[in-house]
MARLUM-122360 format. One record per residue (C-alpha): residue number from 1; residue in three letters; x, z, y. Coordinates in nm, 4 decimals, always signed. Layout:
# MARLUM-122360
@k->NUM	r->ala	east->X	up->Z	north->Y
...
# end
This chain:
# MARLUM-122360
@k->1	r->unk	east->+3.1232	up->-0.1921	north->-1.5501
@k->2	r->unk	east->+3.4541	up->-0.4164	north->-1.6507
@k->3	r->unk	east->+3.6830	up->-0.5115	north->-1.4144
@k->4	r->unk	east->+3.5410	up->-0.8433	north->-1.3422
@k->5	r->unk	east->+3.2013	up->-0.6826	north->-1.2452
@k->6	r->unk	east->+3.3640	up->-0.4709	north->-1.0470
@k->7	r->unk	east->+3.5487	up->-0.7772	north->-0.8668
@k->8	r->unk	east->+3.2521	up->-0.9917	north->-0.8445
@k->9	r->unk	east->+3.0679	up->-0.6759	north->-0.6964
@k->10	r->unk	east->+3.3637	up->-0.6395	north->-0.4263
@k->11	r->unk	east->+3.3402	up->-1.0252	north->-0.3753
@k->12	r->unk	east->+2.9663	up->-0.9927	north->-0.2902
@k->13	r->unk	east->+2.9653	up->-0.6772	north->-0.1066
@k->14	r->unk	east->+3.2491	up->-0.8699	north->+0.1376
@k->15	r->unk	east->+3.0369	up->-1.1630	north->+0.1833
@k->16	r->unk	east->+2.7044	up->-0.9047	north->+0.2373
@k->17	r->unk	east->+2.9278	up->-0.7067	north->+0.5060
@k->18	r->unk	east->+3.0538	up->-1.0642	north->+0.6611
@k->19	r->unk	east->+3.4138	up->-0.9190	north->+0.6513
@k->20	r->unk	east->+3.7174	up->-1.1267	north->+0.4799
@k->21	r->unk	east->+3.8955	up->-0.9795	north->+0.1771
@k->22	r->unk	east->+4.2079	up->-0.9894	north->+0.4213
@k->23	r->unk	east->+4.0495	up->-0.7491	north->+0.6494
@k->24	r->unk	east->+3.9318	up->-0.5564	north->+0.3559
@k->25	r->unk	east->+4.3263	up->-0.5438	north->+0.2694
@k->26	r->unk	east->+4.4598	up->-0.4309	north->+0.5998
@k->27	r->unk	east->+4.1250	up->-0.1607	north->+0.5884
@k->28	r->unk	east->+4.3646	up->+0.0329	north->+0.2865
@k->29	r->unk	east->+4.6633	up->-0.0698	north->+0.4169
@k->30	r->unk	east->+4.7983	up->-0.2875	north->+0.1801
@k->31	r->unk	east->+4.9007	up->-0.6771	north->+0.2579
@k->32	r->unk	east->+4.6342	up->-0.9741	north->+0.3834
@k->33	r->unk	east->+4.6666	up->-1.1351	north->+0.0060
@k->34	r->unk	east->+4.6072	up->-0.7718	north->-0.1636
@k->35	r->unk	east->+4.2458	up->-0.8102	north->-0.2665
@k->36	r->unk	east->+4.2448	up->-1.1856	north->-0.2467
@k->37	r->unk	east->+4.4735	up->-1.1415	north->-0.5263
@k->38	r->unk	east->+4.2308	up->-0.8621	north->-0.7202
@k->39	r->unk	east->+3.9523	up->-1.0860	north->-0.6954
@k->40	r->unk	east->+4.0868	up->-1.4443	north->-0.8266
@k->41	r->unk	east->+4.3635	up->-1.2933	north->-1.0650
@k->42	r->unk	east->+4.3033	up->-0.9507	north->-1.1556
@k->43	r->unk	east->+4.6046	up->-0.8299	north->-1.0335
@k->44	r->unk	east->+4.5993	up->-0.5388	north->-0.9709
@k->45	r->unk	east->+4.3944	up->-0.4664	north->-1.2997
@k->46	r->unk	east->+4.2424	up->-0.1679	north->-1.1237
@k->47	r->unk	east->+4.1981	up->-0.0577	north->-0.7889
@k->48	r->unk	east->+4.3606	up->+0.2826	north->-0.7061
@k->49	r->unk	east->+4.1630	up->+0.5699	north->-0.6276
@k->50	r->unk	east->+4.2170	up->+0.6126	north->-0.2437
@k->51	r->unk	east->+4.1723	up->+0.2440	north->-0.2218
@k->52	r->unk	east->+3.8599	up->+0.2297	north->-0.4518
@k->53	r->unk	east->+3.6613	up->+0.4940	north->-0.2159
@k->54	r->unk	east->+3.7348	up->+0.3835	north->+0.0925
@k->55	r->unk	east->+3.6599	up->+0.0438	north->-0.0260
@k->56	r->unk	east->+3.2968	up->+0.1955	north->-0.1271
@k->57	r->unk	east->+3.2269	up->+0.3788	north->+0.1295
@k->58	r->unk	east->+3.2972	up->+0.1097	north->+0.4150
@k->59	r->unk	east->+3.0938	up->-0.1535	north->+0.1994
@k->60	r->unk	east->+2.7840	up->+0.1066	north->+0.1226
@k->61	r->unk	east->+2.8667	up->+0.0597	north->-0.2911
@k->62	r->unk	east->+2.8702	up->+0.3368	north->-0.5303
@k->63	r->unk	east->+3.1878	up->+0.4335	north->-0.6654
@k->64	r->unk	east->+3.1521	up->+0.3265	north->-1.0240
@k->65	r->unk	east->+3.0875	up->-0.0330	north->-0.8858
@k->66	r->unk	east->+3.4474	up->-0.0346	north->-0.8009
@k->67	r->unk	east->+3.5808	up->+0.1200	north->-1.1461
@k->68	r->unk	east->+3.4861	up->+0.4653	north->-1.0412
@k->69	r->unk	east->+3.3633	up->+0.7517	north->-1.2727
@k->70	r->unk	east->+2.9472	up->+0.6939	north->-1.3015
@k->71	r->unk	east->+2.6844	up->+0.9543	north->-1.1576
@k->72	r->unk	east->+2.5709	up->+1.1281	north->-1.4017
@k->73	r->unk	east->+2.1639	up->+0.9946	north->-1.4282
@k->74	r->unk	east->+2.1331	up->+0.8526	north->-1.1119
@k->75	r->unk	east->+2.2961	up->+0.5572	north->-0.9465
@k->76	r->unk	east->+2.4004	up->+0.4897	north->-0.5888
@k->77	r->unk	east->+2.2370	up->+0.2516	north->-0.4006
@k->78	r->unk	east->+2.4373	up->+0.1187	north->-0.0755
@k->79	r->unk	east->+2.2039	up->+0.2486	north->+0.1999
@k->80	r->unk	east->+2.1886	up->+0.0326	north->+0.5751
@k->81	r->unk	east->+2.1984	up->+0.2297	north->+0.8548
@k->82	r->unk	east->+1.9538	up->-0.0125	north->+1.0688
@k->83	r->unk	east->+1.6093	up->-0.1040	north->+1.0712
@k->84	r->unk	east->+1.4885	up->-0.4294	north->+0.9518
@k->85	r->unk	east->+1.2533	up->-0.5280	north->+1.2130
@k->86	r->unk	east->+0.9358	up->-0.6086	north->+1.1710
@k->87	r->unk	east->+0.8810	up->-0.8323	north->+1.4806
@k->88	r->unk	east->+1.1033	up->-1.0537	north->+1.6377
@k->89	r->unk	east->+1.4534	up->-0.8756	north->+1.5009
@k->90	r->unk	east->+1.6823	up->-0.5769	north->+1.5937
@k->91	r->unk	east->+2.0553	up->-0.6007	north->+1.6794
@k->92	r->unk	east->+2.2761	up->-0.4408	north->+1.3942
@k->93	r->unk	east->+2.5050	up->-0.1866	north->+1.5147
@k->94	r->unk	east->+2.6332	up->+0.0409	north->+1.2031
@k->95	r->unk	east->+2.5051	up->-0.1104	north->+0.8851
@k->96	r->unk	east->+2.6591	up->+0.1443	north->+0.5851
@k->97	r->unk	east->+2.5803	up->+0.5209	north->+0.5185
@k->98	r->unk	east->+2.5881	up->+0.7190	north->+0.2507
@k->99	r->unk	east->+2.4524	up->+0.5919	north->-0.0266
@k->100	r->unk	east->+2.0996	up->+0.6630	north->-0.2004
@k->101	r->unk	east->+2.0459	up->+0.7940	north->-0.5373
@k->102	r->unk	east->+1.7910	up->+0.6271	north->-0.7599
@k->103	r->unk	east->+1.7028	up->+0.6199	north->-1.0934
@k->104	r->unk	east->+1.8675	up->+0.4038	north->-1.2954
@k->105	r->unk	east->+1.4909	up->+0.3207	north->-1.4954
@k->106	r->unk	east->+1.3525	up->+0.2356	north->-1.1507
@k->107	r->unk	east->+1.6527	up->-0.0444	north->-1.1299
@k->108	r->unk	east->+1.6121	up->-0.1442	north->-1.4863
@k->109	r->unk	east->+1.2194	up->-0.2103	north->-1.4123
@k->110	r->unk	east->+1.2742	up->-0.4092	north->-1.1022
@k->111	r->unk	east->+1.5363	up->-0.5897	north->-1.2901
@k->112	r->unk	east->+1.7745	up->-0.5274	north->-0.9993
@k->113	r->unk	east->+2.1521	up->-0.4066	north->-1.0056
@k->114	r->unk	east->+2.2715	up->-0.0718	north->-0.8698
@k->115	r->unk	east->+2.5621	up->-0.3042	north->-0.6882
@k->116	r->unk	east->+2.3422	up->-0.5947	north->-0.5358
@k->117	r->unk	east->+2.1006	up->-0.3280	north->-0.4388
@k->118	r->unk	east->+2.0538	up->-0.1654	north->-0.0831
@k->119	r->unk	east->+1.7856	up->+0.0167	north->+0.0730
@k->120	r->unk	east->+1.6860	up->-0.0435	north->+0.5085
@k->121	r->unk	east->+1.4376	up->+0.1348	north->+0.7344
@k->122	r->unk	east->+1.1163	up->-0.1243	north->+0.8672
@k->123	r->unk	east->+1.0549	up->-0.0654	north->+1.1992
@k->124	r->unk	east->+0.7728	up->-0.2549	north->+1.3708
@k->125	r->unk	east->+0.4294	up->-0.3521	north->+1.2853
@k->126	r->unk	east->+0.4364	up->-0.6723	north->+1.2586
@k->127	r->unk	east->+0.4357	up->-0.6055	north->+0.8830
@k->128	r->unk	east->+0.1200	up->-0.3699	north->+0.8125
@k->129	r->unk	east->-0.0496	up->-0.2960	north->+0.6557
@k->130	r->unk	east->+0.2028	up->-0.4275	north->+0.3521
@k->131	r->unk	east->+0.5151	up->-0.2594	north->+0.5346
@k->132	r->unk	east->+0.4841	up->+0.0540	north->+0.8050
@k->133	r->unk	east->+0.7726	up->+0.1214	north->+1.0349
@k->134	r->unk	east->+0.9750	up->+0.4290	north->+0.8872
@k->135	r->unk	east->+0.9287	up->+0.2972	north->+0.5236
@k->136	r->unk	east->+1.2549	up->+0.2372	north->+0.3372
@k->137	r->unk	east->+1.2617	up->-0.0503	north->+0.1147
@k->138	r->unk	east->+1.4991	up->-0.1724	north->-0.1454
@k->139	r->unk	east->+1.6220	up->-0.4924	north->-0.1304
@k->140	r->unk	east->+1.7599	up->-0.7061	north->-0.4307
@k->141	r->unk	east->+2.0683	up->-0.8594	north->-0.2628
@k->142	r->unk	east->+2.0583	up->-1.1080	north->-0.6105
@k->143	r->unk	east->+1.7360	up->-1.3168	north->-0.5049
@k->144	r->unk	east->+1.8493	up->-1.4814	north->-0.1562
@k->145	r->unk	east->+1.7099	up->-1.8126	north->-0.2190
@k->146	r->unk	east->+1.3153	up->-1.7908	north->-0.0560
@k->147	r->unk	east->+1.0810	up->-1.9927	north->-0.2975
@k->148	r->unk	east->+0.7750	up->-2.1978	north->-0.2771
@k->149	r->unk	east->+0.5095	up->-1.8924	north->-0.2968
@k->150	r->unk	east->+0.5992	up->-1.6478	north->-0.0669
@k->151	r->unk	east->+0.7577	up->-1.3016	north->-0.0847
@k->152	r->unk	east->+0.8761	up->-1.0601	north->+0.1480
@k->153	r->unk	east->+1.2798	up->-1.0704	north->+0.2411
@k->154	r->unk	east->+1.5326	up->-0.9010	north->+0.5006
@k->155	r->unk	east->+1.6936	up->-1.1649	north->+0.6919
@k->156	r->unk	east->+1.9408	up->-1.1954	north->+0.9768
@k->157	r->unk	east->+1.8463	up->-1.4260	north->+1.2518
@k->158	r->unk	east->+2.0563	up->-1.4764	north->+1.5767
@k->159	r->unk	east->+2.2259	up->-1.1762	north->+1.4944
@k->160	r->unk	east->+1.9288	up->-0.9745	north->+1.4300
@k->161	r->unk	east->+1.7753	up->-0.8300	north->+1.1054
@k->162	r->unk	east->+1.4395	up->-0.8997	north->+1.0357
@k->163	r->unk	east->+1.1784	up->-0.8623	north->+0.7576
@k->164	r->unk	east->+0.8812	up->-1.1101	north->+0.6540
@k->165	r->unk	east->+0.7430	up->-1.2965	north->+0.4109
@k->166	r->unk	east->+0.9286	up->-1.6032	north->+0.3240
@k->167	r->unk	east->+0.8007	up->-1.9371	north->+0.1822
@k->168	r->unk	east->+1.0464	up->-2.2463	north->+0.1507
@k->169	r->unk	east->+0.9102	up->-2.5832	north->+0.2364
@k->170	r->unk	east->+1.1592	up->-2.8434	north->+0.1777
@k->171	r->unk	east->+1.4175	up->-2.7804	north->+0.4692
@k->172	r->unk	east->+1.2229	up->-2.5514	north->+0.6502
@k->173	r->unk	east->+1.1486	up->-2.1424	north->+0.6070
@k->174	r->unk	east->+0.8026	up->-2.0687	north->+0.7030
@k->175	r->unk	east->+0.8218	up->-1.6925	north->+0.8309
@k->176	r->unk	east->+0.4503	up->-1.5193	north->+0.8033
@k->177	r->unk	east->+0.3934	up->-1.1541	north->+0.9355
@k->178	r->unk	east->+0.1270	up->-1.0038	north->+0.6989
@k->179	r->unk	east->-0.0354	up->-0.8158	north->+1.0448
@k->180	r->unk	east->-0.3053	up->-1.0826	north->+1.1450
@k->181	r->unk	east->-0.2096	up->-0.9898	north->+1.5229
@k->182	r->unk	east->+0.1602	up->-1.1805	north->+1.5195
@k->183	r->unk	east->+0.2005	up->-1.5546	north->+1.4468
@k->184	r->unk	east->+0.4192	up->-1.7394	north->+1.1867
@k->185	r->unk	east->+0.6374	up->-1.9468	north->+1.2478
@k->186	r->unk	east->+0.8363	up->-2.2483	north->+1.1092
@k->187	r->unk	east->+1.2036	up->-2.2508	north->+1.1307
@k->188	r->unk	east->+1.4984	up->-2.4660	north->+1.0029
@k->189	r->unk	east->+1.5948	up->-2.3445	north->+0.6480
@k->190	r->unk	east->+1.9765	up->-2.3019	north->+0.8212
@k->191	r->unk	east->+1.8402	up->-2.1045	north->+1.1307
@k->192	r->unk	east->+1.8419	up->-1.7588	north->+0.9072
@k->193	r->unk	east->+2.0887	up->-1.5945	north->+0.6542
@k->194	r->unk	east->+1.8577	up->-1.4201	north->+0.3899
@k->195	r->unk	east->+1.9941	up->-1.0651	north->+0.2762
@k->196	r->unk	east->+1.7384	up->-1.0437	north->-0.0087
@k->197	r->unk	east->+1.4219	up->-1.0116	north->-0.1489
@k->198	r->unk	east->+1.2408	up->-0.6780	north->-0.1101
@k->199	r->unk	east->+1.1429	up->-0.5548	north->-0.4569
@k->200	r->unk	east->+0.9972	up->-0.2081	north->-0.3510
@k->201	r->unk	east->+0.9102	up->+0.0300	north->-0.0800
@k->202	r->unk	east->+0.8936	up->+0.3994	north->-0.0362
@k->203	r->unk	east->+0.6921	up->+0.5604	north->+0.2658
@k->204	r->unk	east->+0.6722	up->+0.9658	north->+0.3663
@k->205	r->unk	east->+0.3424	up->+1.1164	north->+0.3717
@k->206	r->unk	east->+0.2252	up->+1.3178	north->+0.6709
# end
């Protein structure tokens, strides 16, 4: 990844986060304009290696996105420590953990990158039989604008994280649980803050 990947991945991963590259600065100890700085001039050319991790770790991205040394075969995917609801929402308390490894091939056939990439628990089931609570999904960070056909997306809604399946109509979001027992709904297209489109789900057998 060149260094402006690995700024525009920083950039993102602020925005995903909802913390200021000034907060990020004063995170490593360095001044309010450090990052700002990184980001829209490239100065510093490279972020230095205490920086660079704790940089990672707080913002759930692997290592390499930040000019780090790559995992050999697999690739770390920023993992959220919260469920994505599958009714009405749940309150986010502690969104990054360690990250996940995946397969890179998995990424490549999704078409989704390792840095706009994160994986959150379902809980709920207003989603079944599609989505079961305790599945993890992975969720393409990349596709936040909803469409005209619908697809399934994590979204944040009054300060809660949701997912359900998403279908734009004009300047309103139509939200649709695929359980026949909960309702849809129709909501301005301002009223949520789409994390991203879920791409793929894993579940434990038992």
């Amino acid at each position: 990844m060149d260094s402006q990947d690995q700024r525009q991945a920083l950039a993102s991963a602020a925005v995903a986060r909802g913390a200021s590259l000034a907060e990020l600065s004063r995170l490593i100890g360095r001044n309010a304009a450090y990052l700002q700085q990184f980001v829209t001039r490239g100065s510093p050319r490279l972020l230095a290696e205490g920086d660079r991790r704790r940089l990672a770790r707080y913002l759930g991205l692997s290592d390499s996105a930040l000019g780090g040394p790559a995992v050999e075969g697999l690739v770390a995917v920023a993992r959220v420590d919260a469920g994505a609801a599958a009714g009405r929402g749940r309150v986010v308390e502690s969104e990054r953990v360690s990250p996940l490894l995946l397969d890179p091939a998995l990424l490549r056939r999704l078409g989704v990158r390792a840095d706009m990439a994160s994986t959150i628990r379902v809980e709920g089931a207003s989603m079944e039989p599609t989505l079961c609570d305790g599945d993890e999904i992975l969720v393409d960070g990349a596709r936040r604008v909803p469409g005209p056909r619908a697809a399934i997306h994590v979204f944040r809604r009054d300060g809660l994280l949701a997912v359900k399946r998403l279908r734009l109509m004009g300047g309103e979001i139509e939200l649709v649980s695929d359980n026949p027992d909960y309702g849809r709904e129709i909501v301005p297209l301002h009223a949520i803050d789409v994390v991203g489109r879920v791409v793929w789900m894993h579940r434990a057998l038992v």
